[in-house]
C-alpha atoms as an extended CHARMM CRD file, in Angstrom:
* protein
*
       151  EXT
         1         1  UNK       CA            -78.4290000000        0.4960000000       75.2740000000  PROA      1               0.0000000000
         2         2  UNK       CA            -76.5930000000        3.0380000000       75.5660000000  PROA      2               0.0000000000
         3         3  UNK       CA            -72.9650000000        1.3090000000       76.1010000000  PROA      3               0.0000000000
         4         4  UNK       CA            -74.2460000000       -0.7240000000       72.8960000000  PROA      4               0.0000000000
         5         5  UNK       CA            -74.4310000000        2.0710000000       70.9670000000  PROA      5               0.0000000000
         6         6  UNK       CA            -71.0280000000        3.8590000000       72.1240000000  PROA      6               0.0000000000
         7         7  UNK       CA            -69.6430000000        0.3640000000       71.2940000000  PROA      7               0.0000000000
         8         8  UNK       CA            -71.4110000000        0.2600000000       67.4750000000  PROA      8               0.0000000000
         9         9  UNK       CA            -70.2780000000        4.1610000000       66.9060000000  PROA      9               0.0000000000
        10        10  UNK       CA            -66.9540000000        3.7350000000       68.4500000000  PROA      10              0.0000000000
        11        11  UNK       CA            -66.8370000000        0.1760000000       66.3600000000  PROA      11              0.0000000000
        12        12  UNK       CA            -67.9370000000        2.2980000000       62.8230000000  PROA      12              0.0000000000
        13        13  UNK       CA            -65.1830000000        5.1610000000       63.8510000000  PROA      13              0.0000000000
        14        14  UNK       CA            -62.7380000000        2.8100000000       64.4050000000  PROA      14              0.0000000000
        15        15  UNK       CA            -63.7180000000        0.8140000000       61.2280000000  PROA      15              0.0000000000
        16        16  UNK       CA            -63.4290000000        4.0840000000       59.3070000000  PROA      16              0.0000000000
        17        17  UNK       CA            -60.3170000000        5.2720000000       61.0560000000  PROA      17              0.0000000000
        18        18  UNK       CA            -58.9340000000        1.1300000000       59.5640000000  PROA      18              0.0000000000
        19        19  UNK       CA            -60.2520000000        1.7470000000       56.0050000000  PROA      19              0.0000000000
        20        20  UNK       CA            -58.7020000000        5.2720000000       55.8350000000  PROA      20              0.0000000000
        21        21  UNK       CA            -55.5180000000        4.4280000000       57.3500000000  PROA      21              0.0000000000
        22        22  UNK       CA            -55.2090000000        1.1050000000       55.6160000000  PROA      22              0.0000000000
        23        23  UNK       CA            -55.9600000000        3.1410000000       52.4300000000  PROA      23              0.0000000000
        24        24  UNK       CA            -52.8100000000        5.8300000000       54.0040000000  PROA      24              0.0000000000
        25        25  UNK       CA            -50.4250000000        2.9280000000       54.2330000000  PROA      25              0.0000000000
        26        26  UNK       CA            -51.6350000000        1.2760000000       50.4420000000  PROA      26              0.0000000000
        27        27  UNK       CA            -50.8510000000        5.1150000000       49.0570000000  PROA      27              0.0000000000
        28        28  UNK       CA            -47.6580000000        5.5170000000       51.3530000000  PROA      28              0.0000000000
        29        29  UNK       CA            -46.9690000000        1.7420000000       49.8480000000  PROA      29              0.0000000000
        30        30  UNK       CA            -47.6320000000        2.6460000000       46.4490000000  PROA      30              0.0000000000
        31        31  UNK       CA            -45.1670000000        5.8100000000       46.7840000000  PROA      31              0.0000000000
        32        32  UNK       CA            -42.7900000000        3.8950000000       47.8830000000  PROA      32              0.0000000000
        33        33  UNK       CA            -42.6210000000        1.4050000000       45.8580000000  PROA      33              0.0000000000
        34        34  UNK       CA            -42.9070000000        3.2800000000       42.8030000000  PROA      34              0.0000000000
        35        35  UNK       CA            -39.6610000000        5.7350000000       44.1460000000  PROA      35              0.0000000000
        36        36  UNK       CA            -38.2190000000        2.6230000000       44.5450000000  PROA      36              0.0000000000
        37        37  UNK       CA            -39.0380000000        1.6390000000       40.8330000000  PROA      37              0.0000000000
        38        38  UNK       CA            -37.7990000000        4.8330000000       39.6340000000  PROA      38              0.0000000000
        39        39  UNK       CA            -34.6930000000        4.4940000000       41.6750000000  PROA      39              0.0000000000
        40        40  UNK       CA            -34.0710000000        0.5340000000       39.8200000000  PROA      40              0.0000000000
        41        41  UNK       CA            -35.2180000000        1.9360000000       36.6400000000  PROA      41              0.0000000000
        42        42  UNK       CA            -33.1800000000        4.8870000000       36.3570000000  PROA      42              0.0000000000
        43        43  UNK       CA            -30.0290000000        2.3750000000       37.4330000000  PROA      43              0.0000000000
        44        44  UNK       CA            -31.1380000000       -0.1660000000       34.6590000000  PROA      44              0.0000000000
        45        45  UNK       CA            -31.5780000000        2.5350000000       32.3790000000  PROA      45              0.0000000000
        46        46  UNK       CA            -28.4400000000        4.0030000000       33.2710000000  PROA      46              0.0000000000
        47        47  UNK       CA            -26.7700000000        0.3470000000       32.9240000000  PROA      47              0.0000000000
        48        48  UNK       CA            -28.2060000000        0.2860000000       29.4850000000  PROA      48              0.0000000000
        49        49  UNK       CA            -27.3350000000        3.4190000000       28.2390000000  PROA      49              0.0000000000
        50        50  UNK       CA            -23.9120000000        3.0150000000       29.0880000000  PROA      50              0.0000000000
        51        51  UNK       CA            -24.1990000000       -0.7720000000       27.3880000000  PROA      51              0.0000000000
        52        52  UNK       CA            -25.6420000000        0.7480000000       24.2210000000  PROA      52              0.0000000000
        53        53  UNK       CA            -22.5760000000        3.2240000000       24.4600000000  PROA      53              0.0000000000
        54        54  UNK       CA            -20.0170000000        0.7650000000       24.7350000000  PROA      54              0.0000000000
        55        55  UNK       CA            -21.7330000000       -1.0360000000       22.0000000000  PROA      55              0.0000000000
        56        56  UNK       CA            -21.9700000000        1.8190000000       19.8960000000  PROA      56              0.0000000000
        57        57  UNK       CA            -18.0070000000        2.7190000000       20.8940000000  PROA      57              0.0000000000
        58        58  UNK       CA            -16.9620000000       -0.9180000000       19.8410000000  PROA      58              0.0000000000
        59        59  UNK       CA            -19.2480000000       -0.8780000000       16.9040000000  PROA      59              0.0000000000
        60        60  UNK       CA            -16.8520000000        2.2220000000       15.9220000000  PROA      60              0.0000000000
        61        61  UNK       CA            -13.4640000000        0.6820000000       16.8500000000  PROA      61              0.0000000000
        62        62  UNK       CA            -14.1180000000       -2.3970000000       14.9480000000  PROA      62              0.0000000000
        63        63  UNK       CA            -15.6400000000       -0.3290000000       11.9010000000  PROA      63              0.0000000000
        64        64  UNK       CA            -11.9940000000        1.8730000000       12.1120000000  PROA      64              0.0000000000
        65        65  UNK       CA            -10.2340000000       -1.1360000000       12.5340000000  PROA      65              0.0000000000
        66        66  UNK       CA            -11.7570000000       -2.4140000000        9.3770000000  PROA      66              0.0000000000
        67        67  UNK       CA            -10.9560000000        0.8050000000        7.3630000000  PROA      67              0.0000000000
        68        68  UNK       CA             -7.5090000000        0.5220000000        8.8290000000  PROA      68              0.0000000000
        69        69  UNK       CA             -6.9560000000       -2.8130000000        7.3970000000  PROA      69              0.0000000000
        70        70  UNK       CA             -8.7930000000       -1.5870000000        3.7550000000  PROA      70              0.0000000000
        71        71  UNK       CA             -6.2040000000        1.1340000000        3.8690000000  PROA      71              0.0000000000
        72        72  UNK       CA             -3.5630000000       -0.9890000000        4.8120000000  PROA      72              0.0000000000
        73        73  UNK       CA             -4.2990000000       -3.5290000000        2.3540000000  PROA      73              0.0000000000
        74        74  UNK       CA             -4.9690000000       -0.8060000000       -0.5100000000  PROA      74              0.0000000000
        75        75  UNK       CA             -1.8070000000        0.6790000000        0.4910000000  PROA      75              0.0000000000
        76        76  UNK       CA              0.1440000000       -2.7800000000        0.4440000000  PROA      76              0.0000000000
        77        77  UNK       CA             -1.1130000000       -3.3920000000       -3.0210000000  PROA      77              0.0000000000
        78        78  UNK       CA             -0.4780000000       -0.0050000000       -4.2520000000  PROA      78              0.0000000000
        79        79  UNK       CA              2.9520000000       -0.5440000000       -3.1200000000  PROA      79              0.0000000000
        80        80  UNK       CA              3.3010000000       -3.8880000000       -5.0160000000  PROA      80              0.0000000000
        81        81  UNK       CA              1.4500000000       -2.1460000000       -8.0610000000  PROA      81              0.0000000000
        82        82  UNK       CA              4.2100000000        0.7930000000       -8.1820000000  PROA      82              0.0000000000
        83        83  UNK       CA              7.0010000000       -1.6880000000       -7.3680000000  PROA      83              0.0000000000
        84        84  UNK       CA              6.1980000000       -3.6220000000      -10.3590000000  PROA      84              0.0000000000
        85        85  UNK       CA              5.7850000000       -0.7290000000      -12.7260000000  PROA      85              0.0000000000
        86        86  UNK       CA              9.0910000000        0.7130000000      -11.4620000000  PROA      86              0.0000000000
        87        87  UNK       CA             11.2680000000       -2.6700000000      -12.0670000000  PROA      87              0.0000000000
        88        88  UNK       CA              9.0460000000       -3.1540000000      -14.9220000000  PROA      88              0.0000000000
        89        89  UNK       CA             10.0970000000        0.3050000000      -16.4740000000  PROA      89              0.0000000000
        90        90  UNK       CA             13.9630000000       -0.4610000000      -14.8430000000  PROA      90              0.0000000000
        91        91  UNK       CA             13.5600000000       -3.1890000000      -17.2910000000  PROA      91              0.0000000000
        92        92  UNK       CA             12.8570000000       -1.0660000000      -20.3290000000  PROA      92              0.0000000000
        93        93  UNK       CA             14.9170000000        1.4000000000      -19.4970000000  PROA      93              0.0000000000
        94        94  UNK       CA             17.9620000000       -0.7800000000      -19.6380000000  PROA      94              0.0000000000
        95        95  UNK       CA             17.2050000000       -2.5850000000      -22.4730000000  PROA      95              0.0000000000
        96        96  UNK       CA             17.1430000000        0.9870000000      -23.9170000000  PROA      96              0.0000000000
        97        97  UNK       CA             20.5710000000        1.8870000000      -22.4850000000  PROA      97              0.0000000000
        98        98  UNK       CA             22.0520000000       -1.3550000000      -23.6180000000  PROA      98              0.0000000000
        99        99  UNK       CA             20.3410000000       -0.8190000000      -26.7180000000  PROA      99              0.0000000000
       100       100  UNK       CA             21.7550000000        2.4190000000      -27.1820000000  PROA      100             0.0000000000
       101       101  UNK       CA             25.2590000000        1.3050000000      -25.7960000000  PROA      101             0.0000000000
       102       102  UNK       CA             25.3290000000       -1.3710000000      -28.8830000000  PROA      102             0.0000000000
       103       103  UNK       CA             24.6250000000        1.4600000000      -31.3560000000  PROA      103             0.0000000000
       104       104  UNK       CA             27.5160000000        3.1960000000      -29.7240000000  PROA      104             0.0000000000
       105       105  UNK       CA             30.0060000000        0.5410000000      -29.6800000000  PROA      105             0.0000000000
       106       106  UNK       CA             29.0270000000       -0.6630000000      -33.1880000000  PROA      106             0.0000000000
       107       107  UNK       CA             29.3250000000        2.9710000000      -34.7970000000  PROA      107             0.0000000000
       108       108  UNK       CA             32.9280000000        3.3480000000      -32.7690000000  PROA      108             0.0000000000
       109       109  UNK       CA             33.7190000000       -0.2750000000      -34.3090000000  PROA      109             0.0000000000
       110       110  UNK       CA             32.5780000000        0.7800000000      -38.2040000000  PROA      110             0.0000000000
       111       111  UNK       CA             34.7730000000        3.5980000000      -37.2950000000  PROA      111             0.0000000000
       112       112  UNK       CA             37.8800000000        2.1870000000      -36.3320000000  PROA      112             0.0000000000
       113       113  UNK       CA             37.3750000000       -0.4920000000      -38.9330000000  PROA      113             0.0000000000
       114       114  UNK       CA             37.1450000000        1.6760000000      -41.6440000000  PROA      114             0.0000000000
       115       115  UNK       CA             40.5300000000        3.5430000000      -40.3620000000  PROA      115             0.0000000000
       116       116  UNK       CA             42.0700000000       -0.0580000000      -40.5750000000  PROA      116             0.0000000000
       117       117  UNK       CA             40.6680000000       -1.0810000000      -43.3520000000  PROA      117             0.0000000000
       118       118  UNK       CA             41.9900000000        2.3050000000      -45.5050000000  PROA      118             0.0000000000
       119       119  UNK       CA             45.5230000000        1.8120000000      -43.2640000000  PROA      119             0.0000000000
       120       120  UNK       CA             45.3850000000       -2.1380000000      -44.6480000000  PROA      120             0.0000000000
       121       121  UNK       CA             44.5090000000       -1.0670000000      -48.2320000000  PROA      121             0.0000000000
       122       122  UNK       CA             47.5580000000        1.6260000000      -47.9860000000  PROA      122             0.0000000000
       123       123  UNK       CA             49.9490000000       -0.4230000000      -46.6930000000  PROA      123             0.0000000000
       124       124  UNK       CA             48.8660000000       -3.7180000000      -49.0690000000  PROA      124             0.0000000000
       125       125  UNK       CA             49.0340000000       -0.6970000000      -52.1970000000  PROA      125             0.0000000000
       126       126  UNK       CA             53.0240000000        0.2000000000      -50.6420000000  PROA      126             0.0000000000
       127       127  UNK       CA             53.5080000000       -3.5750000000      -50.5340000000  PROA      127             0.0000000000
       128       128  UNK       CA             52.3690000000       -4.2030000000      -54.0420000000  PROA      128             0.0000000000
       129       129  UNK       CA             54.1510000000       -0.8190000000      -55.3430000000  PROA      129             0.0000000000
       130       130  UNK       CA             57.3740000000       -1.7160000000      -53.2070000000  PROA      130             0.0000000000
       131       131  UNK       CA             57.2400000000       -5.1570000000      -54.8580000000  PROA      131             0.0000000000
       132       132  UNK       CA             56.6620000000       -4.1560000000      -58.1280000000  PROA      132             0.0000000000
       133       133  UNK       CA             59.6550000000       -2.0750000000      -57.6460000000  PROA      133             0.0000000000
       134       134  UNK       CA             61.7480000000       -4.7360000000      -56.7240000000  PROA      134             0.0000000000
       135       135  UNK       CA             60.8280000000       -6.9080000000      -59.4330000000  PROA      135             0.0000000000
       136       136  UNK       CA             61.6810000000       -3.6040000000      -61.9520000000  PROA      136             0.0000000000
       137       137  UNK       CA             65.1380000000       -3.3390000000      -59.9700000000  PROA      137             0.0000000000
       138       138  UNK       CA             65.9500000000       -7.1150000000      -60.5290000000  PROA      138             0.0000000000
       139       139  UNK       CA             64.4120000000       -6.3150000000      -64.1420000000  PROA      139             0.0000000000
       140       140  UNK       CA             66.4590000000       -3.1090000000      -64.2360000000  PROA      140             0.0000000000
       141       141  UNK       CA             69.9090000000       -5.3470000000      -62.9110000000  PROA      141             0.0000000000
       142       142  UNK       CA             69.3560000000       -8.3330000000      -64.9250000000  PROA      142             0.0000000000
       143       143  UNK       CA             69.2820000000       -5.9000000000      -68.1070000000  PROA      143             0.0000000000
       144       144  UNK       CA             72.4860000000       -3.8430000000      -66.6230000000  PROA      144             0.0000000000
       145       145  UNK       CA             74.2220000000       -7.0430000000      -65.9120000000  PROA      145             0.0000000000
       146       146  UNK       CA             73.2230000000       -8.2120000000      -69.5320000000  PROA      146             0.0000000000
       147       147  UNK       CA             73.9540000000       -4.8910000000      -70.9150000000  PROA      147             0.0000000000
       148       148  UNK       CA             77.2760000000       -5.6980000000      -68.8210000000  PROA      148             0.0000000000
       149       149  UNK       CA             78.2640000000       -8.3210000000      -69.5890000000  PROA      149             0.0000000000
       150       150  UNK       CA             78.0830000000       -8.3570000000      -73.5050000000  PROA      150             0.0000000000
       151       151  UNK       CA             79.8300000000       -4.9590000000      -73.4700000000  PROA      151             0.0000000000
C-alpha cells in the first residue's frame, strides 16, 4: 500500500511537474513565436514603408514631370504667341515705312516736277518770245528790203 501510494503521489507530482512544464514550453512557444512575428512584421512593415515611399517619390516625379511639360508647353505657345505678334507688328511697321517712303518720294517728285515744269514754261515763254522775234526781224527785213528797194 504503501509503494501504491508513492506510485499515485509520485504519478500526481509528475503529472503536475507535465502540466506546468507543458504550460513553460506553450509560454516559451508563445514568446517565441510572437518575437518572431515582430521580427516578420517589422520587415513587412519596413518593406511597406519603403513601397509607400517609392510610391509617394514616383507620385512626385511624375506630378513634376507633368508641370514640366505644362511649362514647357505654356512656354512653347508663349513663344509662338510673341512670334506672331512680333512678325505681325514687322508687318505694320513696314507697311508704315513704305508708307512713309511713298510720301517721301512723291513730295521729292511734286518737287522736282514743279522745278521742270517752271524750267519748261521758261524755256517754252524764250521759245515763243525768240520766235516772235524772228517773225518781227523777217517783218522788220521784209519792210527794210521794201523800204529798199522802192528807194
Amino acid at each position: 500500500a504503501a509503494t501504491f501510494i508513492q506510485s499515485r503521489a509520485r504519478g500526481m507530482m509528475d503529472r503536475g511537474r507535465y502540466v506546468r512544464e507543458r504550460a513553460a514550453v506553450i509560454s516559451a512557444q508563445m514568446a517565441a513565436r510572437r518575437w518572431l512575428l515582430r521580427r516578420k512584421w517589422s520587415t513587412l512593415e519596413a518593406a511597406r514603408l519603403a513601397a509607400q515611399a517609392a510610391a509617394a517619390e514616383a507620385a512626385a516625379a511624375r506630378v513634376k514631370a507633368e508641370e514640366s511639360a505644362r511649362e514647357h508647353a505654356a512656354t512653347f505657345i508663349q513663344s509662338r504667341a510673341r512670334g506672331m505678334m512680333d512678325r505681325g507688328r514687322y508687318v505694320r511697321e513696314r507697311a508704315a515705312v513704305i508708307s512713309a517712303q511713298m510720301a517721301a518720294r512723291r513730295w521729292l517728285l511734286r518737287r522736282k516736277w514743279s522745278t521742270l515744269e517752271a524750267a519748261r514754261l521758261a524755256a517754252q515763254a524764250a521759245a515763243a518770245e525768240a520766235a516772235a522775234a524772228r517773225v518781227k526781224a523777217e517783218e522788220s527785213a521784209r519792210e527794210h528790203a521794201a523800204t529798199f528797194i522802192q528807194s
